[in-house]
NUKOL-845642 format. One record per atom (N, C-alpha, C): residue in one letter; x, y, z. Coordinates in steps of 0.1 Angstrom, whole numbers, padded with zeros to 4 digits, always signed. Each point is the difference from the previous one (the first is absolute). Example, Ala and Ser with C-alpha at 12.3 -4.5 7.8 and 13.67 -1.06 7.14 Angstrom:
2
a+0132-0057+0078 a-0009+0012+0000 a+0009+0012+0000 s-0004+0011-0007 s+0009+0011+0000 s-0008+0011+0008 
end
This chain:
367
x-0093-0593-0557 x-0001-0002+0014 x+0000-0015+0004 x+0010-0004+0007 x-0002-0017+0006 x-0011-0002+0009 x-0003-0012-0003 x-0010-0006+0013 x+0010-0004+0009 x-0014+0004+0014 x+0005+0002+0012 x+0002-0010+0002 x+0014+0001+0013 x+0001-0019+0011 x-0015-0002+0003 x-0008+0010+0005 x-0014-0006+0009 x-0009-0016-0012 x+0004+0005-0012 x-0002-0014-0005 x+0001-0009-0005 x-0006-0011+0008 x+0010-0013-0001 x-0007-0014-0011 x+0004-0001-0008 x-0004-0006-0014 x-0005-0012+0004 x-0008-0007-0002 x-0006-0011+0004 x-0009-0009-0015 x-0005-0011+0006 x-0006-0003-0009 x-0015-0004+0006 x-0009-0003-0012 x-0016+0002+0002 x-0005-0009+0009 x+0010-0012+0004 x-0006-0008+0009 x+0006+0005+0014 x+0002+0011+0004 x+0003+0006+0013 x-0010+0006+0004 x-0013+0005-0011 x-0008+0007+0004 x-0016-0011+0004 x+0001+0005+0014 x-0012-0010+0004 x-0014+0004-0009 x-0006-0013-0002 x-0011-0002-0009 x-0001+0008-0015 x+0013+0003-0004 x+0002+0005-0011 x-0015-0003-0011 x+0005-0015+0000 x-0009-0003-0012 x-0011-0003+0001 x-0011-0001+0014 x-0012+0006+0003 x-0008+0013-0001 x+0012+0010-0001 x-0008+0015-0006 x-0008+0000-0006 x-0008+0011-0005 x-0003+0001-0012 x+0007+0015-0004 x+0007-0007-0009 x+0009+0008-0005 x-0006+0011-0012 x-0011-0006-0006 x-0007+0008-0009 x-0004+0014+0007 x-0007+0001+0009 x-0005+0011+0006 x+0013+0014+0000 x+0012-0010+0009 x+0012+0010-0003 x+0006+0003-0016 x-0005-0008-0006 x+0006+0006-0016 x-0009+0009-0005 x-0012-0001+0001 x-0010+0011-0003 x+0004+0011+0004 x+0002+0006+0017 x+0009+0009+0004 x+0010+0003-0004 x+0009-0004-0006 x+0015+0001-0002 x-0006+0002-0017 x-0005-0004-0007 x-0004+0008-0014 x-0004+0013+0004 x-0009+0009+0005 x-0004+0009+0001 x+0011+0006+0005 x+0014-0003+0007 x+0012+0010+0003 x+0002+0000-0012 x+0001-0013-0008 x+0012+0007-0015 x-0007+0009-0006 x-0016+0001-0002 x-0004+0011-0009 x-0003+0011+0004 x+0005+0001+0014 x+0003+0015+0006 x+0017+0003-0005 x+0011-0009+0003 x+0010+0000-0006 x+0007+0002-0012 x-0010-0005-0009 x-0004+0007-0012 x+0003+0013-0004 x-0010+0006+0007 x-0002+0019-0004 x+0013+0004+0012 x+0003-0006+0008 x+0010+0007+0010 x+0005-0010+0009 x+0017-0001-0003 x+0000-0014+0011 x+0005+0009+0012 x-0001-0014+0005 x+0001+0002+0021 x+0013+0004+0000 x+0002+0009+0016 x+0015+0001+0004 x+0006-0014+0002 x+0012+0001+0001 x+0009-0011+0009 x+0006+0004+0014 x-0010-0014+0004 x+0010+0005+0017 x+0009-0003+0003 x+0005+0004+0009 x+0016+0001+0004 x+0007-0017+0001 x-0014-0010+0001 x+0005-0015+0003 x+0006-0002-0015 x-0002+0005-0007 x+0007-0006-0018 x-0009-0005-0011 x-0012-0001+0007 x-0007-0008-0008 x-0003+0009-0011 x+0005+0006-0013 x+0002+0006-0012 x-0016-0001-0005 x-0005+0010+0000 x-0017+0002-0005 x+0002-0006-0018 x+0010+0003-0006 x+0000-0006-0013 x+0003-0011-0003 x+0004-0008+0010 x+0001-0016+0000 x-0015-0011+0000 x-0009+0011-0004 x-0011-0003+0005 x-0008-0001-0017 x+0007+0003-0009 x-0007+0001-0013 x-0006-0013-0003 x+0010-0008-0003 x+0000-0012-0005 x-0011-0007+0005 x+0000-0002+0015 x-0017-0001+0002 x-0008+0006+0006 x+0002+0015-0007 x-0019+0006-0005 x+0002-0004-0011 x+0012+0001-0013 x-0009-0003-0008 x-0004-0013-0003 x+0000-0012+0003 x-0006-0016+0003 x-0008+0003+0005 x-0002+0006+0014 x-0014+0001+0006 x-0009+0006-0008 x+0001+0008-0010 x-0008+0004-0005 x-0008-0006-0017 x+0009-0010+0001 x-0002-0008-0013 x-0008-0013+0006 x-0003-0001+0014 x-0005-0009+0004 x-0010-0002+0003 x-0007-0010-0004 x-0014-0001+0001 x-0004-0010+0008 x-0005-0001+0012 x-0002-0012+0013 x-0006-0007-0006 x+0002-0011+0003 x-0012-0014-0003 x+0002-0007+0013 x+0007-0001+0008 x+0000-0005+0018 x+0009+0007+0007 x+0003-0006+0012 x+0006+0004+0011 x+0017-0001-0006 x-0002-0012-0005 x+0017-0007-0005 x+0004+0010-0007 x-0006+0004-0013 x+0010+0012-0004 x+0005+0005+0002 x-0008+0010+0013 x+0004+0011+0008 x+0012+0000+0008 x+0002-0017+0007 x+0008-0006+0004 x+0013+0002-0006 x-0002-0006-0011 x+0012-0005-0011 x+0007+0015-0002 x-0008+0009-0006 x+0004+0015-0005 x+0009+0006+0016 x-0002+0001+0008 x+0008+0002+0014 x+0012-0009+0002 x-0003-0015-0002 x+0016-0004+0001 x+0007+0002-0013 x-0008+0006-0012 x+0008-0005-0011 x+0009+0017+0004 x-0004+0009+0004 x+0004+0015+0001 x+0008+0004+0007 x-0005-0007+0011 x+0009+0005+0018 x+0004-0011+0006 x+0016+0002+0009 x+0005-0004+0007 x-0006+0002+0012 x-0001-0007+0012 x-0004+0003+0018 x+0009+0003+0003 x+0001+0010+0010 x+0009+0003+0009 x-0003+0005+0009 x+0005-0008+0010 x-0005+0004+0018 x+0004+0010+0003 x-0006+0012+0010 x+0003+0010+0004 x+0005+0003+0014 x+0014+0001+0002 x+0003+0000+0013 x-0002+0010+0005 x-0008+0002+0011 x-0005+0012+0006 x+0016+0006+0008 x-0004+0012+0004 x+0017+0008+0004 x-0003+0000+0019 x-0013+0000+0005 x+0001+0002+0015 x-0008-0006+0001 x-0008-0015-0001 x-0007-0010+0002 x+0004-0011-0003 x-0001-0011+0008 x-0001-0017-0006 x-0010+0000-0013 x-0012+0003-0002 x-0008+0000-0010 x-0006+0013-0002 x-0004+0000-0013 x-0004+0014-0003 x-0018+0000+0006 x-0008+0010+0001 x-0012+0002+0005 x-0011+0006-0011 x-0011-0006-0001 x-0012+0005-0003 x-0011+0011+0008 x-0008+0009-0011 x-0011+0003+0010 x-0008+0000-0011 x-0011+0004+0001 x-0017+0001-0012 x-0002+0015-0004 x-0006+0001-0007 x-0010+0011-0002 x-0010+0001-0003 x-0010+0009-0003 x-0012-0004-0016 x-0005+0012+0000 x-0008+0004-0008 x-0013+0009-0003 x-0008+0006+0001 x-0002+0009+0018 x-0017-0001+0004 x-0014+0003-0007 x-0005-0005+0004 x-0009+0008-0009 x-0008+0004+0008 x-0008+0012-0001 x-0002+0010+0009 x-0012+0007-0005 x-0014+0006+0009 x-0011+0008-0006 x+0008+0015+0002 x-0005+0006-0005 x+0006+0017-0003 x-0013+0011-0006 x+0004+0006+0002 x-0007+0012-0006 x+0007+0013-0011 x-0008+0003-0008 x+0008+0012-0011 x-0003+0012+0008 x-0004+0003+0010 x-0003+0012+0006 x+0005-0002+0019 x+0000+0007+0009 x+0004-0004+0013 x-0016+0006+0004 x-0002-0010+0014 x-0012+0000+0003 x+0002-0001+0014 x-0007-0001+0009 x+0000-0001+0012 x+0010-0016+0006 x-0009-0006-0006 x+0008-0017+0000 x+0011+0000-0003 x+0003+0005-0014 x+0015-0002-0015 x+0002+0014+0004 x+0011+0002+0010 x+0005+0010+0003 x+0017-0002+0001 x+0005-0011-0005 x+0012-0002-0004 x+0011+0001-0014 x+0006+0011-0001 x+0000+0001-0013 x+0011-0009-0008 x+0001-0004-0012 x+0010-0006-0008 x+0005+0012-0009 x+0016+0002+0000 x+0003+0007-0006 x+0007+0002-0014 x+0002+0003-0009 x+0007-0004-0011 x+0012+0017+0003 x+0008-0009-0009 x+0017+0006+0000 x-0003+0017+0000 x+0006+0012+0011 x-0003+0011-0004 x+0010+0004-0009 x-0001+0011+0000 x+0008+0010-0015 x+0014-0001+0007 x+0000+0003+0017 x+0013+0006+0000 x+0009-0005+0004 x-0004-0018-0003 x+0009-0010+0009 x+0005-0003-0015 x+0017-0002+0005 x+0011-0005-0012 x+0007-0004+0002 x+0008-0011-0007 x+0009-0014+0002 x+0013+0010+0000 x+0006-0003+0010 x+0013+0003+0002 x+0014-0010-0003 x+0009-0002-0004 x+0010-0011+0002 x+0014+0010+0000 x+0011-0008-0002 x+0015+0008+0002 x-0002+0016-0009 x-0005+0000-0012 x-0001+0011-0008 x-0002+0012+0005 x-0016-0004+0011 x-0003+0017+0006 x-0006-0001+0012 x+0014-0009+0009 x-0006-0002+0015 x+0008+0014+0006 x-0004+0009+0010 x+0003+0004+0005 x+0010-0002+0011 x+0011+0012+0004 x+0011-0007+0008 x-0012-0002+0012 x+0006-0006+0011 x-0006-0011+0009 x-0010-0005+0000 x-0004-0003-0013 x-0018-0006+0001 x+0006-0015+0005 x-0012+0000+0003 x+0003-0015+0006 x+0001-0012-0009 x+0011-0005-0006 x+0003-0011-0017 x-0013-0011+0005 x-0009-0002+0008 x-0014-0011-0004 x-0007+0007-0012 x-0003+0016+0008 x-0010+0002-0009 x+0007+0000-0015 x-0020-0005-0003 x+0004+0001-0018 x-0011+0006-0006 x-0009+0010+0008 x-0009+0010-0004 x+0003+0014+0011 x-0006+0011-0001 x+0000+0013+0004 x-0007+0005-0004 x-0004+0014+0007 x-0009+0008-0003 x+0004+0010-0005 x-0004+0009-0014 x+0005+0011-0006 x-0006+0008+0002 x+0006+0013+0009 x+0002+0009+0002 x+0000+0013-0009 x-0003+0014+0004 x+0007+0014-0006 x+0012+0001+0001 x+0004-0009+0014 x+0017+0004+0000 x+0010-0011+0003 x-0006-0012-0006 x+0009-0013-0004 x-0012-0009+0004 x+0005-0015+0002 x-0002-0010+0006 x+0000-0004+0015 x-0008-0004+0003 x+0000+0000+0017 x-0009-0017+0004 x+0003-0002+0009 x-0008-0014+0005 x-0016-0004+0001 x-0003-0007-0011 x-0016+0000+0000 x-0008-0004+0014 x-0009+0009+0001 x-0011-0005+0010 x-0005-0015+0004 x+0004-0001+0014 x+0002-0012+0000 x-0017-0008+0004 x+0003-0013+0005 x-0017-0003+0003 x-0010+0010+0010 x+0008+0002+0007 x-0004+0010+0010 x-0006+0008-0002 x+0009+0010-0007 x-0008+0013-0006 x-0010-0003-0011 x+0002-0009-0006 x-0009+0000-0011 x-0015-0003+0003 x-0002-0017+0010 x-0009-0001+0006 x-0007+0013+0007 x+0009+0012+0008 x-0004+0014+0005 x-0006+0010-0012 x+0001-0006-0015 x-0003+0014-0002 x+0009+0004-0011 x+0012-0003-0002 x+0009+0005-0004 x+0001+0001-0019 x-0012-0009-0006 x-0002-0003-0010 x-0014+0008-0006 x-0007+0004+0012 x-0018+0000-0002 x+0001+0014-0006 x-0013+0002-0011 x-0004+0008-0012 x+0007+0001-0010 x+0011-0010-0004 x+0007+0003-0013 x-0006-0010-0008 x-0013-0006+0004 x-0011-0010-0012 x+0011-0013-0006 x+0005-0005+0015 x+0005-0014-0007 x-0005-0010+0001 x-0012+0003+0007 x-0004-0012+0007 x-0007-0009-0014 x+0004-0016+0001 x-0004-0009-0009 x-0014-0005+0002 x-0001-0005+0013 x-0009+0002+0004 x+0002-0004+0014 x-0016-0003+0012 x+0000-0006+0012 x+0001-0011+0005 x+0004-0002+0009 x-0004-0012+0014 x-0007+0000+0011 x-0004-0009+0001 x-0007+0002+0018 x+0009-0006+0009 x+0012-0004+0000 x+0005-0009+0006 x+0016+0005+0003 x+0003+0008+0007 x+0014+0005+0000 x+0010-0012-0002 x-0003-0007+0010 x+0013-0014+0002 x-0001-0006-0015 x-0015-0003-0005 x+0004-0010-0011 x+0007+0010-0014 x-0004+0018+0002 x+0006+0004-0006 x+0019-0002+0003 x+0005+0001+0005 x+0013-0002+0005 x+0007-0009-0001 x-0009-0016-0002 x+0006-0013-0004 x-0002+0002-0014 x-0009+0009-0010 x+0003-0005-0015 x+0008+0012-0002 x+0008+0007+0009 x+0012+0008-0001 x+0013-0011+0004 x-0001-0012+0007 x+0009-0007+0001 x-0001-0007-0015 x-0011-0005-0004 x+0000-0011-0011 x+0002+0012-0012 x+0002+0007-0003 x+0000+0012-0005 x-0009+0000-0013 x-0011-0007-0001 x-0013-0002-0010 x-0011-0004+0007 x-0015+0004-0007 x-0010-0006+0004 x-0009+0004-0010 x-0008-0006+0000 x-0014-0001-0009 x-0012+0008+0006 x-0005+0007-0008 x-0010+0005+0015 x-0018-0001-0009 x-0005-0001+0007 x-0016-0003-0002 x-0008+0009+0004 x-0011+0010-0016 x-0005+0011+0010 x-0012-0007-0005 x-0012+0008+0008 x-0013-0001+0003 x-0008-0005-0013 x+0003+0006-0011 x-0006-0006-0015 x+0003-0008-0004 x+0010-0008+0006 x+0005-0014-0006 x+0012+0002-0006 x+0006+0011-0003 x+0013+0000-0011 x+0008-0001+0009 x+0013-0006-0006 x+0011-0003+0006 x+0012+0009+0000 x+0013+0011+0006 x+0010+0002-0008 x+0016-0005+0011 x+0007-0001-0009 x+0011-0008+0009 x+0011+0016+0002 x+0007+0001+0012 x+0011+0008+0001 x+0011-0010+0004 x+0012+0006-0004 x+0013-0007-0001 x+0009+0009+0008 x+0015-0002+0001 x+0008+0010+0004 x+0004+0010-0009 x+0000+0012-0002 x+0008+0012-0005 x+0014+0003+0004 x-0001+0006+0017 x+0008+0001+0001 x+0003+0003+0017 x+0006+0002+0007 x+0003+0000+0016 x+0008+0015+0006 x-0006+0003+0012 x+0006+0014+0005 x+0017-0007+0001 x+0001-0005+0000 x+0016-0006-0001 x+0007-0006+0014 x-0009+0002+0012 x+0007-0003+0016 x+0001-0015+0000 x+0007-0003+0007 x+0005-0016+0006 x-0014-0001+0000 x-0002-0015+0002 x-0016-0006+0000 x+0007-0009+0015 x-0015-0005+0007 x-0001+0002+0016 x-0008-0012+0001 x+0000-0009+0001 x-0011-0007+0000 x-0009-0005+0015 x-0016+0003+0000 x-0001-0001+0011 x+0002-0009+0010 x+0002-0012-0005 x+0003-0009+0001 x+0009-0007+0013 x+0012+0006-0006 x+0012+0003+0010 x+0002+0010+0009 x-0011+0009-0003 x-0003+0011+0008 x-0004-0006+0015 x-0011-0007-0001 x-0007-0006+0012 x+0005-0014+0004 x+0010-0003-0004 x+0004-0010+0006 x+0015+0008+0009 x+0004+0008-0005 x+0010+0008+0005 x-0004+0004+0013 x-0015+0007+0001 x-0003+0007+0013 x-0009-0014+0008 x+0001-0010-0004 x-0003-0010+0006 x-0017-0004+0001 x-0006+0006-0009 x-0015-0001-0006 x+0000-0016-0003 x+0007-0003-0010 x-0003-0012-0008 x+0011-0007+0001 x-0001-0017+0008 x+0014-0003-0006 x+0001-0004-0014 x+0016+0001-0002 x+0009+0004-0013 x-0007-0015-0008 x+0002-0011+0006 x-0002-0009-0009 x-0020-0004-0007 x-0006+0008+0010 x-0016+0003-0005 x+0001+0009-0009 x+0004+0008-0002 x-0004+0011-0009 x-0001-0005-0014 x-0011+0007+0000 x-0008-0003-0017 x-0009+0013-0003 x-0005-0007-0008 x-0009+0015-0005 x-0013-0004+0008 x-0002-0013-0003 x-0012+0003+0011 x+0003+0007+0016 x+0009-0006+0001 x+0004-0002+0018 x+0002+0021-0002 x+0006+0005-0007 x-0002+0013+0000 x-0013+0005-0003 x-0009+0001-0006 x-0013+0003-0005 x-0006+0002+0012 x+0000-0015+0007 x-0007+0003+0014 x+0004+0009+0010 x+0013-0004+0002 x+0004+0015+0010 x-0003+0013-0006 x-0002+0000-0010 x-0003+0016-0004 x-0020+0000+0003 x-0006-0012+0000 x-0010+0001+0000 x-0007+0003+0018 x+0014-0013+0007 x+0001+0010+0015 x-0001+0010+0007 x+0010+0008-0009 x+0008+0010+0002 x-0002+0014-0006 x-0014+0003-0006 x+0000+0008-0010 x+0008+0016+0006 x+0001+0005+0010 x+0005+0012+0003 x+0011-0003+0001 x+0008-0007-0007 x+0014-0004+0001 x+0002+0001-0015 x-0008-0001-0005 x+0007-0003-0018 x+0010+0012-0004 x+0002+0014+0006 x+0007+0009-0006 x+0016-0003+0002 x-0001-0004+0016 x+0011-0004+0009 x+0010-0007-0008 x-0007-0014-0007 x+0006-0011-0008 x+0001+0005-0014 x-0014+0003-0006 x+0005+0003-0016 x+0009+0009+0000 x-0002+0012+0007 x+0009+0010-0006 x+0018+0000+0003 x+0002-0012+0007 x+0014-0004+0002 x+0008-0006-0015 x-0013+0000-0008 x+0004-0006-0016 x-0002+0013-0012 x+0012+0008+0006 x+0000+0015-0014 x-0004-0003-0012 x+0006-0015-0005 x-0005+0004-0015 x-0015+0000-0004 x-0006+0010-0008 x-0012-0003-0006 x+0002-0001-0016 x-0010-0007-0001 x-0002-0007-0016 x-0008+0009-0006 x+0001+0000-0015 x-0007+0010-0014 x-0005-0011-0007 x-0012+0002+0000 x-0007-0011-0016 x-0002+0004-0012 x+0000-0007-0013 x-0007+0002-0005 x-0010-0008-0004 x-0007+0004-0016 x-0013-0005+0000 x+0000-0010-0006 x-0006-0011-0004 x+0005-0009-0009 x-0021-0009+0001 x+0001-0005-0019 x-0013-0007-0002 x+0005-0020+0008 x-0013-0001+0001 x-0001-0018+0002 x+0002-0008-0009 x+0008-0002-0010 x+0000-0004-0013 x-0006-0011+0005 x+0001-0009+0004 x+0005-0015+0001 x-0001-0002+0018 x-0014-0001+0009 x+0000-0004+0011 x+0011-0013+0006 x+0002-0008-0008 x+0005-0013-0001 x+0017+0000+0009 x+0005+0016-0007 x+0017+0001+0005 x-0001+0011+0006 x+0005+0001+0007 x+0007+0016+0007 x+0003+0011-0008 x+0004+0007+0009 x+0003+0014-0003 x+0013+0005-0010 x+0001+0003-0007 x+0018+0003-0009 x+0007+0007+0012 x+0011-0012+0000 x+0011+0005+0012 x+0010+0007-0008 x+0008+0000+0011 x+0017+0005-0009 x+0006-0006-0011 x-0006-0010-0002 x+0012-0005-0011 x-0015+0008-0015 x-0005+0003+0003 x-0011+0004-0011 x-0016-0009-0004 x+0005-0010+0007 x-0011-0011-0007 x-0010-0004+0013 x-0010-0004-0009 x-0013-0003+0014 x+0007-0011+0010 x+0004+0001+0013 x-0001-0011+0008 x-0009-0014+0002 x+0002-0012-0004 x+0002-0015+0003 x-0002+0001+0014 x-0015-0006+0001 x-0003-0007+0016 x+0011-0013+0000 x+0002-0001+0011 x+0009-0014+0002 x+0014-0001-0010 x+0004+0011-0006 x+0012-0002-0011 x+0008+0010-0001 x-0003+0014+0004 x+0010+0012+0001 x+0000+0002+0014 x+0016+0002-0003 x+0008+0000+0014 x+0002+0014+0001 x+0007+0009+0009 x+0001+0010+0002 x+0014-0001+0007 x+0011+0006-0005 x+0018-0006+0004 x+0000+0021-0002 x+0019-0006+0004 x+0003+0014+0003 x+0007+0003-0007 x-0001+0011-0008 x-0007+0004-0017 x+0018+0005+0000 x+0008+0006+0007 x+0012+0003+0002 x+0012-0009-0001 x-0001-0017+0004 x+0006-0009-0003 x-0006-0005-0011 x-0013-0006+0002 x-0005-0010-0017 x-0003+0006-0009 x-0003-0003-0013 x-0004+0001-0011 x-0017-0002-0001 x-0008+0007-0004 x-0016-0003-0001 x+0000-0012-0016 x-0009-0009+0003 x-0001-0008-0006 x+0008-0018-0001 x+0009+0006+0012 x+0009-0012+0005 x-0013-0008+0008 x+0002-0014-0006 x-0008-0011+0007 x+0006-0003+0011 x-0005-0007+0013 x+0002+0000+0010 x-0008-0012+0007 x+0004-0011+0000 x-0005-0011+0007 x+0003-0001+0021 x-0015+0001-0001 x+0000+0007+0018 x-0002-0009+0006 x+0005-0012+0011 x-0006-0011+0007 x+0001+0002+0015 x-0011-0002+0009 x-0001+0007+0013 x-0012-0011+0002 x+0013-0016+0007 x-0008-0007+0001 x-0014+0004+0012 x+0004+0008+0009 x-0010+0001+0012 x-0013+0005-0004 x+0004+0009-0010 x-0014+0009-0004 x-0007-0012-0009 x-0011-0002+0006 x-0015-0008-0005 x-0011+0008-0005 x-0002+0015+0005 x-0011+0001-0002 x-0007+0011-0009 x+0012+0000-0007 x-0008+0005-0017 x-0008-0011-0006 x+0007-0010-0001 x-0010-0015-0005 x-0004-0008+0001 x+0008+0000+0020 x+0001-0014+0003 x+0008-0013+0001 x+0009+0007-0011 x+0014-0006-0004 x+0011+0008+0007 x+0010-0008-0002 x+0013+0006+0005 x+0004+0007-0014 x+0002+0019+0005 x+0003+0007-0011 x+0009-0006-0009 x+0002-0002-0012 x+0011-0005-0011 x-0004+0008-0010 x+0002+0013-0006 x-0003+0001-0012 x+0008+0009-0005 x+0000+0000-0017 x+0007+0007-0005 x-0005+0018-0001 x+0005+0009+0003 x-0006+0014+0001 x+0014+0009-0010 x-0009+0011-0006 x+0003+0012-0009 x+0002+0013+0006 x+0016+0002+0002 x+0003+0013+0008 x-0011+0012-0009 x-0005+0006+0006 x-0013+0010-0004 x-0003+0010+0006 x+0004+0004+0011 x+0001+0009+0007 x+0009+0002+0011 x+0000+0009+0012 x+0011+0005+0007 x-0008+0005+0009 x+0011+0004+0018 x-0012+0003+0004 x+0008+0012+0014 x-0002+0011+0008 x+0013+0003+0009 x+0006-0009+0007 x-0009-0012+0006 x+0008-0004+0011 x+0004-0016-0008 x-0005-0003-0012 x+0010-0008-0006 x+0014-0002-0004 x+0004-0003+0012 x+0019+0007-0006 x+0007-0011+0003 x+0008-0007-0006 x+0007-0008-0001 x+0003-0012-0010 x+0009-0010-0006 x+0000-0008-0009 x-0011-0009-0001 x+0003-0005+0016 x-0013-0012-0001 x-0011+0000+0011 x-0007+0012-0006 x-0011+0006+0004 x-0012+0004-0009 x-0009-0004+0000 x-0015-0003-0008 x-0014+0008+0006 x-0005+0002-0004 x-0018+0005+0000 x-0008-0004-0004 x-0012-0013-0001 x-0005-0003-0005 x-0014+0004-0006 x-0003+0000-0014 x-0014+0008-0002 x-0008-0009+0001 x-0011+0002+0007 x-0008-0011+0004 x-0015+0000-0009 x-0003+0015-0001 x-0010+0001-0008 x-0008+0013+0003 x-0014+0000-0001 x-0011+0012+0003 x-0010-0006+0012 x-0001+0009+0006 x-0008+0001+0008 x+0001-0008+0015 x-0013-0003+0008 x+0002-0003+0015 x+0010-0009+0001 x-0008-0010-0006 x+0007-0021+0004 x+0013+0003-0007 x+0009+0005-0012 x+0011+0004-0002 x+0008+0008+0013 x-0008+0007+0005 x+0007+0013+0014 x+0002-0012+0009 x-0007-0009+0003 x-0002-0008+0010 x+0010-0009+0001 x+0004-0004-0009 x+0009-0010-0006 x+0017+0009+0002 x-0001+0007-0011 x+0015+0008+0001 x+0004+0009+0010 x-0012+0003+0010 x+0004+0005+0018 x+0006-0005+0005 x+0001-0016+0001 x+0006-0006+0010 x+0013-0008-0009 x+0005+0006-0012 x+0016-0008-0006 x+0011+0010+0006 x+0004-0011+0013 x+0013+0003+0003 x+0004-0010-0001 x+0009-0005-0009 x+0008-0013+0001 x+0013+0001-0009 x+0006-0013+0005 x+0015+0000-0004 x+0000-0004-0012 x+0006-0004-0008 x+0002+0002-0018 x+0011-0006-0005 x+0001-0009-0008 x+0011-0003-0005 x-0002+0005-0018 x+0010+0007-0004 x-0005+0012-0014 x+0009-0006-0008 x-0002-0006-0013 x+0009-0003-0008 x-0005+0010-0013 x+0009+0008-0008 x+0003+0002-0010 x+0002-0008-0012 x-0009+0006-0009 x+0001-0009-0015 x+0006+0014-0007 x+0013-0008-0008 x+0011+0013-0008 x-0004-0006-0016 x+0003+0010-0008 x+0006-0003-0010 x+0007-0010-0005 x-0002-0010-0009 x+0011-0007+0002 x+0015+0007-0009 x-0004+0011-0008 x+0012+0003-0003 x+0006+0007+0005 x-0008+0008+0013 x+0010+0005+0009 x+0002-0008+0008 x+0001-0009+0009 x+0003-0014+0008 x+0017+0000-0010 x-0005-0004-0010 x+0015-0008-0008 x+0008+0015+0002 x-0001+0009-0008 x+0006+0012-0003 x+0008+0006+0014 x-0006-0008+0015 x+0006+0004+0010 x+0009-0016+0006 x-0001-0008-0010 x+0003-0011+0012 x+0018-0001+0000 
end
């Protein structure tokens, strides 16, 4: 498969503050892709970037032992070529954040923790070309199995009503519908019960509907304007508005399935899609249908300051994927766990300039 026109070969001094990174942090991440790639390599997205072009450095990366930043440096230009990403319907490509919540819960529902977390039921099943039904609608990519086929899973609506209760899925509780609903947008959270133990849920799997975000919902009906909207600036209107929350959430069909997952390691996030624990400040979240997981990705968005302070420059590790991530040069930033992470990655709307680091023997092998 050729690499796409969208990338345009450049060299390392195009990338602002290149060599102020610290580039170690991103190599540490990008080892833990190869030794997920290892036991099973990544697909290839449709941009070219060939998932097996990627051997040669895991295996270096994995013969490598850091002693500074420079290394880490050197091992990225000695591996990969840059190449700028021309976005297809923007002057520059766009960022947004994510992270972690972390959240009190209960193993039982109680008067308070009366919001349930659900894990994947029996009768929800991935559908694609093989066993979609004539006119199902080609988004979905789950269903519900039936005595007499496949039919459209229950959407937020019903489910919220009822439509799931007594088949013992529940993972556990919340007290907090809305903050339940945002770690269905972040699609992980950590939760904290009463004895002090920790357990983390991740994504399983989705009733399959278009996702809705409220976001655009209330700037639509003229609630919020379009260029305020954030998570905070949403939070509050729901905190406003509480007899309104069905009005808005439930205009977002899809609902989210968890499962269960231990805290190995407080330090990183949650195992995204690409398999491996998420990198605060270093796994990116791209759209899993064009890129390759484990493609490095140097993100610069001089406006955004206020992850560090600095004007974003850094090098990031395609690592996850996300619905409304869609496009070449389009990003998600993992920011981390908990509040001051939510706080931070609420308010990333910014413009982006995305360069790609290739192969270099696929660079030549296409030039």
């Amino acid at each position: 498969m050729p690499l796409s026109e969208q990338f345009e070969p450049c060299g390392y001094e195009k990338l602002p503050g290149w060599s102020n990174d610290n580039h170690a942090q991103a190599l540490t991440a990008f080892q833990r892709c190869g030794a997920h790639a290892a036991v099973k390599p990544y697909k290839t997205g449709s941009l070219g970037v060939d998932s097996t072009a990627f051997a040669e450095a895991f295996s270096a990366a994995r013969r490598l032992t850091l002693s500074d930043d420079t290394s880490a440096k050197r091992f990225f230009e000695a591996h990969f070529l840059p190449a700028r990403i021309r976005p297809t319907s923007r002057r520059r490509g766009f960022v947004t954040g994510y992270y972690e919540p972390v959240v009190r819960a209960s193993r039982c529902r109680t008067e308070r923790f009366c919001y349930p977390v659900y894990r994947r039921p029996d009768d929800l099943v991935g559908i694609d070309e093989t066993n979609r039904p004539d006119g199902f609608d080609p988004y979905l990519a789950f269903a519900r199995q039936t005595g007499t086929g496949l039919e459209e899973y229950f959407d937020r609506s019903g489910i919220e009503q009822g439509a799931l209760r007594g088949q013992d899925l529940e993972i556990a509780w919340l007290s907090d519908r809305v903050e339940l609903f945002f770690i269905h947008m972040q699609g992980a959270a950590r939760l904290q019960f009463e004895d002090g133990s920790e357990k983390r849920i991740t994504y399983a799997a989705k009733s399959g509907h278009r996702f809705t975000g409220p976001g655009g919902v209330l700037a639509d009906i003229g609630e919020i304007p379009r260029q305020q909207v954030t998570m905070q600036s949403i939070r509050m209107w729901f905190v406003a508005n509480p007899d309104r929350i069905d009005e808005i959430l439930w205009q977002n069909r899809s609902f989210i399935f968890f499962r269960e997952a231990a805290v190995d390691d407080p330090s990183l996030g949650p195992v995204a899609a690409a398999k491996v624990p998420l990198t605060p400040g270093r796994s990116l979240a791209v759209d899993r249908l064009l890129h390759t997981f484990a493609t490095p990705f140097y993100v610069h968005a001089g406006n955004l300051t206020h992850v560090d302070g600095a004007s974003f420059s850094r090098l990031m590790i395609a690592q996850d994927t996300g619905s409304a991530i869609i496009g070449a040069a389009r990003g998600d930033l993992f920011i981390g766990s908990g509040q001051s992470a939510g706080e931070i990655a609420g308010i990333i709307k910014h413009d982006a300039d995305f360069f790609a680091l290739l192969p270099r023997q696929l660079v030549m092998e296409n030039a």
